[in-house]
PyMOL Python script that loads the backbone (N, CA, C, O; Angstrom):
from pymol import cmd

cmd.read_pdbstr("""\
ATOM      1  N   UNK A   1       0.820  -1.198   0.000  1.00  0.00           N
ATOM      2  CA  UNK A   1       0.000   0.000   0.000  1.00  0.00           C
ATOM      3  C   UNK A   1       0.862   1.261   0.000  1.00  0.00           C
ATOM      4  O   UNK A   1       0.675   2.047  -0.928  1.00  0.00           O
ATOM      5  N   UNK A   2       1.609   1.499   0.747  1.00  0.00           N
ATOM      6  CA  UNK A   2       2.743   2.440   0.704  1.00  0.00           C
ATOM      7  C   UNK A   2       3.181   2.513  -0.740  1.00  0.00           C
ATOM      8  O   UNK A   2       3.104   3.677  -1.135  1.00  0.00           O
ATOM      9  N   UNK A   3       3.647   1.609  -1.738  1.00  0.00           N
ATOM     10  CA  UNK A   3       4.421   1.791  -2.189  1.00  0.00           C
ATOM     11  C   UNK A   3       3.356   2.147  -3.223  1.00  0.00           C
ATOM     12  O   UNK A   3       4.039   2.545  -4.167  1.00  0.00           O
ATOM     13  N   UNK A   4       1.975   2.240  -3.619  1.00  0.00           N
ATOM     14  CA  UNK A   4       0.759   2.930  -4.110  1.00  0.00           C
ATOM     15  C   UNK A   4       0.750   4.247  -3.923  1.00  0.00           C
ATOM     16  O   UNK A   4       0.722   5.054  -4.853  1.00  0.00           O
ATOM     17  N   UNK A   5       0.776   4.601  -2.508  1.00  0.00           N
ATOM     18  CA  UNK A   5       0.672   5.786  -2.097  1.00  0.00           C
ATOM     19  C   UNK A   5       1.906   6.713  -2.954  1.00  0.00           C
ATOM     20  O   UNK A   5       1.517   7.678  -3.612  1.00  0.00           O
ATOM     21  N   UNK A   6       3.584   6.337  -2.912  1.00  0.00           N
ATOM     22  CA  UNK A   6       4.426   6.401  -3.533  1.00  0.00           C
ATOM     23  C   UNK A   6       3.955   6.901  -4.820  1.00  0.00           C
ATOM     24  O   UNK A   6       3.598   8.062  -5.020  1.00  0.00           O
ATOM     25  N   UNK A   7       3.967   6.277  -5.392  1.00  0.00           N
ATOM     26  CA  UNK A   7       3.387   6.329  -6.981  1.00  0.00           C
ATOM     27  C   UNK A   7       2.478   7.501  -7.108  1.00  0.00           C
ATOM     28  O   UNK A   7       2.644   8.354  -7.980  1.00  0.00           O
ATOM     29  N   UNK A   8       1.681   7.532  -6.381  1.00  0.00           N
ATOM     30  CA  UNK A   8       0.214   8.208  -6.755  1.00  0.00           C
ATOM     31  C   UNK A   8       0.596   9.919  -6.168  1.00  0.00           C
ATOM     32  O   UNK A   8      -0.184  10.823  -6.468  1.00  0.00           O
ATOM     33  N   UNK A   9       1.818  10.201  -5.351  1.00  0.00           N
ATOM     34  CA  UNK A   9       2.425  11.350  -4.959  1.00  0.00           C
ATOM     35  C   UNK A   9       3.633  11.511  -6.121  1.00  0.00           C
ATOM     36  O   UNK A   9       3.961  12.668  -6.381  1.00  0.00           O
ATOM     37  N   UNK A  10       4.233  10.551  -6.751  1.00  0.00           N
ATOM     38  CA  UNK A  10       5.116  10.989  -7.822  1.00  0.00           C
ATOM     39  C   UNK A  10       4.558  11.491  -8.757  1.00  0.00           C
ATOM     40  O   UNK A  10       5.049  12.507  -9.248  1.00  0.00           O
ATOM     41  N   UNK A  11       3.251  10.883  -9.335  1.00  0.00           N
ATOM     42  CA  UNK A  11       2.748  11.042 -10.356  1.00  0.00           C
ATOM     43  C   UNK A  11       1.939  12.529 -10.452  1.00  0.00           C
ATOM     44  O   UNK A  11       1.797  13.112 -11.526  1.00  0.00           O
ATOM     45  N   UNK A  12       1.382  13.103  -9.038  1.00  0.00           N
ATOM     46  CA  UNK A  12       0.870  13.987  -8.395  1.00  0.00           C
ATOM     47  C   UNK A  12       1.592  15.273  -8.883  1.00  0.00           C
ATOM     48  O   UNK A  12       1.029  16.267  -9.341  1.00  0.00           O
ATOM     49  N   UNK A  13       3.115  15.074  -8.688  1.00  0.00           N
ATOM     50  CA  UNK A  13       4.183  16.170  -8.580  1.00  0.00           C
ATOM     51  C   UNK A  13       4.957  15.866  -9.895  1.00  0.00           C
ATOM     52  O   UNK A  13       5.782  16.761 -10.074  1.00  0.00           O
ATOM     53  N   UNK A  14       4.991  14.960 -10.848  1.00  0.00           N
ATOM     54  CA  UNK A  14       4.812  14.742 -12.026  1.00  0.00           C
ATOM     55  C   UNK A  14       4.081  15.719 -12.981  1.00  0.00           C
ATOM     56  O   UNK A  14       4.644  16.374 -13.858  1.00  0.00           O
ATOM     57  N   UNK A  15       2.951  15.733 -12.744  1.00  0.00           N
ATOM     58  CA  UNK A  15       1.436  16.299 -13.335  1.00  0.00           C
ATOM     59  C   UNK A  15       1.693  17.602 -12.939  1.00  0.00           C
ATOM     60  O   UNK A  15       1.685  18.455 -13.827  1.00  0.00           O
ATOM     61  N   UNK A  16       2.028  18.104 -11.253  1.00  0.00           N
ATOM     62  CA  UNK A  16       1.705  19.236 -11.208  1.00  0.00           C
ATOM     63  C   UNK A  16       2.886  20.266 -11.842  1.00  0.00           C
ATOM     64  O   UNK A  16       2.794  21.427 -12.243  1.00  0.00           O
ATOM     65  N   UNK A  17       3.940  19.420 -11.767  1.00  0.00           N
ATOM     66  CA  UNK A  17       5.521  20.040 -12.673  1.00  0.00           C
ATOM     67  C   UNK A  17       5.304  21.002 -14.199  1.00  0.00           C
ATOM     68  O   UNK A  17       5.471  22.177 -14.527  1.00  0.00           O
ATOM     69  N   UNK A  18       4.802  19.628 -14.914  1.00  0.00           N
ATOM     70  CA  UNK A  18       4.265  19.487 -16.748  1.00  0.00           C
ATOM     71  C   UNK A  18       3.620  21.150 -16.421  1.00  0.00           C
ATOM     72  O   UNK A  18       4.077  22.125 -17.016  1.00  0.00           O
ATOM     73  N   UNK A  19       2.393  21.273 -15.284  1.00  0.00           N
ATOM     74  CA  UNK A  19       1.298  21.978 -15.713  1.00  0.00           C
ATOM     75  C   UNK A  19       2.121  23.312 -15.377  1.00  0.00           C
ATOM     76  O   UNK A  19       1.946  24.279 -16.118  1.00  0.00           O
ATOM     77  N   UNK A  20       2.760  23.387 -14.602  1.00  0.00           N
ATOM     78  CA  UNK A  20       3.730  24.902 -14.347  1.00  0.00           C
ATOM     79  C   UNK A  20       4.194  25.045 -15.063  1.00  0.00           C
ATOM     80  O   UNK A  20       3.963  26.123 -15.609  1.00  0.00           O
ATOM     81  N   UNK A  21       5.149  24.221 -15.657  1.00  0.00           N
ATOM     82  CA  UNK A  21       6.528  24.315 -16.909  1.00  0.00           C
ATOM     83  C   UNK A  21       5.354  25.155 -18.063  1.00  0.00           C
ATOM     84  O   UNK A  21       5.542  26.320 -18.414  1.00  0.00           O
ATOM     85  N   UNK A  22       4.093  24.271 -18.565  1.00  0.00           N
ATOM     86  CA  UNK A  22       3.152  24.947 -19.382  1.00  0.00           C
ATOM     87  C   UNK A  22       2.510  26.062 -19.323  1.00  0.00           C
ATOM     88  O   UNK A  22       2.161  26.878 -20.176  1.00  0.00           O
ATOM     89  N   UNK A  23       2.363  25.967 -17.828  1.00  0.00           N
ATOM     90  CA  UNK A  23       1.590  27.968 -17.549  1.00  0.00           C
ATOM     91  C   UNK A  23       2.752  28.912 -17.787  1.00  0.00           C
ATOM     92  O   UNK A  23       2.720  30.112 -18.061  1.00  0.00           O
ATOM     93  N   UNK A  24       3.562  28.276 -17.658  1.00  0.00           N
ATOM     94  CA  UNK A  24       5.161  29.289 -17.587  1.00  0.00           C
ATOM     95  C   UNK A  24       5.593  29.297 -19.210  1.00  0.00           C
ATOM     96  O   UNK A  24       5.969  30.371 -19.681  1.00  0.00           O
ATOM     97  N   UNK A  25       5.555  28.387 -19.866  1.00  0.00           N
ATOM     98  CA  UNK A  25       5.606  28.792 -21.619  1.00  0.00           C
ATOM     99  C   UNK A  25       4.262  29.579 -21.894  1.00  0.00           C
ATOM    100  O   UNK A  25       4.427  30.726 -22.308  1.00  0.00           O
ATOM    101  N   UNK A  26       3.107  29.198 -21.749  1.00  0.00           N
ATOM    102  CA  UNK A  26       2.006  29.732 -22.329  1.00  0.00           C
ATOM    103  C   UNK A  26       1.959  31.277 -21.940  1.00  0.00           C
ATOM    104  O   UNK A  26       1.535  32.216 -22.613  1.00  0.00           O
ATOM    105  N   UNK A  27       2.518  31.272 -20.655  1.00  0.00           N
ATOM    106  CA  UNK A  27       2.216  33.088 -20.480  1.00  0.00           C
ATOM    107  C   UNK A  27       3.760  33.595 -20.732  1.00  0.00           C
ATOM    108  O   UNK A  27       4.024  34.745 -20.381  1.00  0.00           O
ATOM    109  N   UNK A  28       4.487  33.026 -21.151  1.00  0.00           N
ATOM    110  CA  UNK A  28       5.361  33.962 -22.114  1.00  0.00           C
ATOM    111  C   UNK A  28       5.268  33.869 -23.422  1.00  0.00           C
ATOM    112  O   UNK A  28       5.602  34.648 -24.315  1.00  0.00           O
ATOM    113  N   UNK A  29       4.780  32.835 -23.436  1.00  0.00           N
ATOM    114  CA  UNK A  29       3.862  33.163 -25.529  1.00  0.00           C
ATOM    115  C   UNK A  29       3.340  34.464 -25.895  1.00  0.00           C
ATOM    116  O   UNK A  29       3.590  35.306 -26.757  1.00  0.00           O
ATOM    117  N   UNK A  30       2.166  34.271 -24.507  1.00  0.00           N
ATOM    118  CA  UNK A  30       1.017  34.932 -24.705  1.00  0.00           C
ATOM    119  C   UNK A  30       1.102  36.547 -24.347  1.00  0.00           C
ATOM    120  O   UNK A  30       0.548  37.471 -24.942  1.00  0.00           O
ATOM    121  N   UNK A  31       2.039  36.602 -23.096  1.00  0.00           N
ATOM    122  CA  UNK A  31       2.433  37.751 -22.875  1.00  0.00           C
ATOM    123  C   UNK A  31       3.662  38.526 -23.458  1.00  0.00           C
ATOM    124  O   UNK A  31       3.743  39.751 -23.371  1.00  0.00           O
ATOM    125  N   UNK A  32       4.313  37.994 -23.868  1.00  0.00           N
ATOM    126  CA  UNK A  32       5.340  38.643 -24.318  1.00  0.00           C
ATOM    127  C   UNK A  32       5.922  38.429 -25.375  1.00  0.00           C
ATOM    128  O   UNK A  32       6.213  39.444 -26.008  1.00  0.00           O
ATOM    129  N   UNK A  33       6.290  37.184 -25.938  1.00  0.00           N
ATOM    130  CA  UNK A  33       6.297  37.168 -27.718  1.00  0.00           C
ATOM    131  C   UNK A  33       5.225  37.425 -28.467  1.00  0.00           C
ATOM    132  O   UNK A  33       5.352  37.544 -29.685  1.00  0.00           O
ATOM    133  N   UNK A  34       4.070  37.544 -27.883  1.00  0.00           N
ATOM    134  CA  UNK A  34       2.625  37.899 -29.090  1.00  0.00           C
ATOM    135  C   UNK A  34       3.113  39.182 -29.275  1.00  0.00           C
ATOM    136  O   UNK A  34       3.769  39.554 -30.248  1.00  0.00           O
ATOM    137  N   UNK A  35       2.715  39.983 -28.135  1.00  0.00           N
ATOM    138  CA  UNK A  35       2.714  41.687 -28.368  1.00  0.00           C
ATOM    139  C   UNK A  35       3.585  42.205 -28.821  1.00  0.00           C
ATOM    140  O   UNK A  35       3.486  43.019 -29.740  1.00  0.00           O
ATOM    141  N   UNK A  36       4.979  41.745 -28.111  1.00  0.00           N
ATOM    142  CA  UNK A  36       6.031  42.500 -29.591  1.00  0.00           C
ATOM    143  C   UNK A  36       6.539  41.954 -30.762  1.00  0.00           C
ATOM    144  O   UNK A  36       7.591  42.439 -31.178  1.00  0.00           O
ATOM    145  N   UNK A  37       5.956  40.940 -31.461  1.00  0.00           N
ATOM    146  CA  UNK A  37       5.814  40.372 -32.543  1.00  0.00           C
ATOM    147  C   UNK A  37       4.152  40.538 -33.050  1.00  0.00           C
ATOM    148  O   UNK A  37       3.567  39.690 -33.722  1.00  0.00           O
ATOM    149  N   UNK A  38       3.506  41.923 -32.528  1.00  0.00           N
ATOM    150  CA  UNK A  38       2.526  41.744 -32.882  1.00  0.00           C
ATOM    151  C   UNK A  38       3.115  43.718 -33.294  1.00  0.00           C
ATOM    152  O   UNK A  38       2.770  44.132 -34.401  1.00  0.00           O
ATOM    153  N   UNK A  39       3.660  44.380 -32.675  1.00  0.00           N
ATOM    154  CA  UNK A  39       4.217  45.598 -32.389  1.00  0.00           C
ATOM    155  C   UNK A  39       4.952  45.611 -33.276  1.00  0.00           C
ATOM    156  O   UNK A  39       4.775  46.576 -34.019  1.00  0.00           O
ATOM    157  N   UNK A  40       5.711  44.972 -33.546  1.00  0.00           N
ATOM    158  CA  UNK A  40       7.344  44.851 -34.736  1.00  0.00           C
ATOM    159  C   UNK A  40       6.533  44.994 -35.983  1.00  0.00           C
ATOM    160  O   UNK A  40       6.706  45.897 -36.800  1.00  0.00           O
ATOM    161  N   UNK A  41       5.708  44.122 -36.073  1.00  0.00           N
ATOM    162  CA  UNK A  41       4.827  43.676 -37.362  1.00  0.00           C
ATOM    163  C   UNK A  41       4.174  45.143 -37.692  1.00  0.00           C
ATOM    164  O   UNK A  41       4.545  45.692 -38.730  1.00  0.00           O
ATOM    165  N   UNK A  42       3.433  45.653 -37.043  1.00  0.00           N
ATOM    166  CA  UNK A  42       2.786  47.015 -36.891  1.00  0.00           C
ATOM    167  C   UNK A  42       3.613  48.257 -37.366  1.00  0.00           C
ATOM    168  O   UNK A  42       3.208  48.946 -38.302  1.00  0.00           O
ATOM    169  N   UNK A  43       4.746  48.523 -36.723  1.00  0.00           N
ATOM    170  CA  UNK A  43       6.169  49.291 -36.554  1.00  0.00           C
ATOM    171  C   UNK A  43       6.433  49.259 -38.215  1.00  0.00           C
ATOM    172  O   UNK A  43       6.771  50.259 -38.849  1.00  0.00           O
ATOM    173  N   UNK A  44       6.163  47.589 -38.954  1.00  0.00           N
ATOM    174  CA  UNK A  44       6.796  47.638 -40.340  1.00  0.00           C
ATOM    175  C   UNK A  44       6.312  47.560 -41.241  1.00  0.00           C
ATOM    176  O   UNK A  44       6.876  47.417 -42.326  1.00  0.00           O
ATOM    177  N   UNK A  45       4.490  47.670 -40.953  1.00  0.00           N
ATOM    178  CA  UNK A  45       3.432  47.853 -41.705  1.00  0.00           C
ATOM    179  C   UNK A  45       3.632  49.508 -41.955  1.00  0.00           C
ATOM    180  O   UNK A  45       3.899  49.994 -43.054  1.00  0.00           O
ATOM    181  N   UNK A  46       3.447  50.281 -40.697  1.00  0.00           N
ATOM    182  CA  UNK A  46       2.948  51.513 -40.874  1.00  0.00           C
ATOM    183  C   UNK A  46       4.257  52.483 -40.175  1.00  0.00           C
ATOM    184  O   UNK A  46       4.264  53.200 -39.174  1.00  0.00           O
ATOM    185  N   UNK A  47       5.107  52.223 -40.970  1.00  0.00           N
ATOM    186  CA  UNK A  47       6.774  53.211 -40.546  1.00  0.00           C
ATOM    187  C   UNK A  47       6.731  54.609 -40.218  1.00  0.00           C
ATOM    188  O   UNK A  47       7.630  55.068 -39.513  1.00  0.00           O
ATOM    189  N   UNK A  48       5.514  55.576 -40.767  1.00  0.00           N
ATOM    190  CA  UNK A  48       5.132  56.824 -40.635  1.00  0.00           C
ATOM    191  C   UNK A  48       4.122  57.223 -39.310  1.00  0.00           C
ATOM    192  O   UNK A  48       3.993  58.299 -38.727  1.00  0.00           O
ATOM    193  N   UNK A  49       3.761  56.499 -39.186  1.00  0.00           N
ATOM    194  CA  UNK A  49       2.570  56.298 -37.943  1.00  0.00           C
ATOM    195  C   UNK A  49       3.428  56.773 -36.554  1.00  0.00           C
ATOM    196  O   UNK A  49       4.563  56.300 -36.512  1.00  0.00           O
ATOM    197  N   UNK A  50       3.036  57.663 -35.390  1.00  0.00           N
ATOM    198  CA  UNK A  50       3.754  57.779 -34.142  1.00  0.00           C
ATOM    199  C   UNK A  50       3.100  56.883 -33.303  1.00  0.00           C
ATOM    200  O   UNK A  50       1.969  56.448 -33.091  1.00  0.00           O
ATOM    201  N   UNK A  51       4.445  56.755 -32.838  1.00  0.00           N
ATOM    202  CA  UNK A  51       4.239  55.053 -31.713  1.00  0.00           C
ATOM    203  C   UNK A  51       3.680  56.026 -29.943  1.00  0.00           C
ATOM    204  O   UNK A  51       2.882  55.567 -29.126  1.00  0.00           O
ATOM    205  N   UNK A  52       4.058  56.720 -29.889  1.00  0.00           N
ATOM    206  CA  UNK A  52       3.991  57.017 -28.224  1.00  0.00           C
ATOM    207  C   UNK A  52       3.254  58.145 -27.757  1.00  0.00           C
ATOM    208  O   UNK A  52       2.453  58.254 -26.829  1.00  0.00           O
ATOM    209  N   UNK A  53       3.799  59.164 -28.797  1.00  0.00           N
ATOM    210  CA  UNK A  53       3.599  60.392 -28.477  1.00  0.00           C
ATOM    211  C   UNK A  53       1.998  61.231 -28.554  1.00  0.00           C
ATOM    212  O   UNK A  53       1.084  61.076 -29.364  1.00  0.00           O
ATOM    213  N   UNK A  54       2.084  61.952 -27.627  1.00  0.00           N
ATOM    214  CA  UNK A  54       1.097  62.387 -27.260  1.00  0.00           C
ATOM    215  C   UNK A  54       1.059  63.832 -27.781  1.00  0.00           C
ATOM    216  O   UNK A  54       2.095  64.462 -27.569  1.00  0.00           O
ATOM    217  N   UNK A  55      -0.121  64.612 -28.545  1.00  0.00           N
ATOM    218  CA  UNK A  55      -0.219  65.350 -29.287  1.00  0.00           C
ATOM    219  C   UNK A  55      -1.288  66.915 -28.206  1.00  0.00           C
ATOM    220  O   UNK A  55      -2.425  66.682 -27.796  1.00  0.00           O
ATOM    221  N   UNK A  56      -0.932  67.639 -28.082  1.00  0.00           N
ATOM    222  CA  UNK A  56      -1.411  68.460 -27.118  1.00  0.00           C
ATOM    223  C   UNK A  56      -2.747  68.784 -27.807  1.00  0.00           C
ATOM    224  O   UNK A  56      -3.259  69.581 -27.020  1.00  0.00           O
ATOM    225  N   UNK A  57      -3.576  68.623 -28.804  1.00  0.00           N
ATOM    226  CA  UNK A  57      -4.711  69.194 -29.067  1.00  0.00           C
ATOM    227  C   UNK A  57      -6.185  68.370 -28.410  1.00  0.00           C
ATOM    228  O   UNK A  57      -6.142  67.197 -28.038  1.00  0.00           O
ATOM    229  N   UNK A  58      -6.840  68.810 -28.380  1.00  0.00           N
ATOM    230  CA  UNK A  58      -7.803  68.025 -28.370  1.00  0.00           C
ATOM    231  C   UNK A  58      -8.587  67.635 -28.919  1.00  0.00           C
ATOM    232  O   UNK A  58      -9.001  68.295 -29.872  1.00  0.00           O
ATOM    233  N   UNK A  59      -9.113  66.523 -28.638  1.00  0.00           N
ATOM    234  CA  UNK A  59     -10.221  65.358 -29.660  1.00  0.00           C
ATOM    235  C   UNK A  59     -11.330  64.804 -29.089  1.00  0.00           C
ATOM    236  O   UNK A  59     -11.355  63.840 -28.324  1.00  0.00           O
ATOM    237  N   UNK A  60     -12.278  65.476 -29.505  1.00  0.00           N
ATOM    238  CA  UNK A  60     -13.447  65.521 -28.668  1.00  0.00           C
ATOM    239  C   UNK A  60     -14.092  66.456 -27.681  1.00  0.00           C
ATOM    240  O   UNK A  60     -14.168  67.679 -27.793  1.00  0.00           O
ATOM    241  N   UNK A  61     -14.406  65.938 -27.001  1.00  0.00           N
ATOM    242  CA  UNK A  61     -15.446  66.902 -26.058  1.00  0.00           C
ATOM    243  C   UNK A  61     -14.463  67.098 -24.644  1.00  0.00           C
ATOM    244  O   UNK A  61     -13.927  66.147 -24.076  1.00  0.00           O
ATOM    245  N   UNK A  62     -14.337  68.640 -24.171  1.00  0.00           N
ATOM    246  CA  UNK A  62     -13.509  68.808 -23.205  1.00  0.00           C
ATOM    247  C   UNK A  62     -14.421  68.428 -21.903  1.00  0.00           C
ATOM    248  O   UNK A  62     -15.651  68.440 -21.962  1.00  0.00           O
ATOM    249  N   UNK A  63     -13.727  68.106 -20.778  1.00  0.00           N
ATOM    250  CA  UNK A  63     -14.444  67.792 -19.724  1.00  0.00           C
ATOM    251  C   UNK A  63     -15.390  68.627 -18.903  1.00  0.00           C
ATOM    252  O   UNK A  63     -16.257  68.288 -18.098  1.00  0.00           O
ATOM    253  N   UNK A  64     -14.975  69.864 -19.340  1.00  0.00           N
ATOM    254  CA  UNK A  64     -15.776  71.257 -18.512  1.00  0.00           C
ATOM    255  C   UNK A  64     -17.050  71.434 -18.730  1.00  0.00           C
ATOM    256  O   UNK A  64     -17.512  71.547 -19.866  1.00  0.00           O
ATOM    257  N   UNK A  65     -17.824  71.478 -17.542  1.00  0.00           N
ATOM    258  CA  UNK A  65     -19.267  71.366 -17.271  1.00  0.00           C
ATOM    259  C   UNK A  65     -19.646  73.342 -18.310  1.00  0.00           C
ATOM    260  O   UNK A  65     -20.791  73.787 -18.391  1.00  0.00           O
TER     261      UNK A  65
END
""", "prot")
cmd.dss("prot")
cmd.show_as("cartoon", "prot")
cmd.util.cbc("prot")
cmd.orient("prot")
């Protein structure tokens, strides 16, 4: 029986290993090679386009009652 129990805790910490190693690739897929391979792509679509900057005019409706 022990040596069941054995098994069924390897296999436990086995399983739970795989599933970290996978949350740990999937959210650097997902987080961080998508967006700047999604950004780069963008950057070399539209080379004229401003990436950051913020333009002092306004657009739209000002907040003042």
């Amino acid at each position: 029986m022990l040596t069941a129990m054995n098994n069924s805790v390897k296999n436990t910490a086995r399983l739970l290993g795989a599933g970290l190693r996978a949350l740990l690739a999937l959210t650097l897929a997902t987080g961080v090679l998508y967006p700047l391979a999604v950004t780069g792509i963008a950057q070399g679509l539209f080379p004229g386009r401003p990436t950051a900057r913020r333009s002092r005019r306004t657009a739209g409706s000002s907040a003042r009652p």
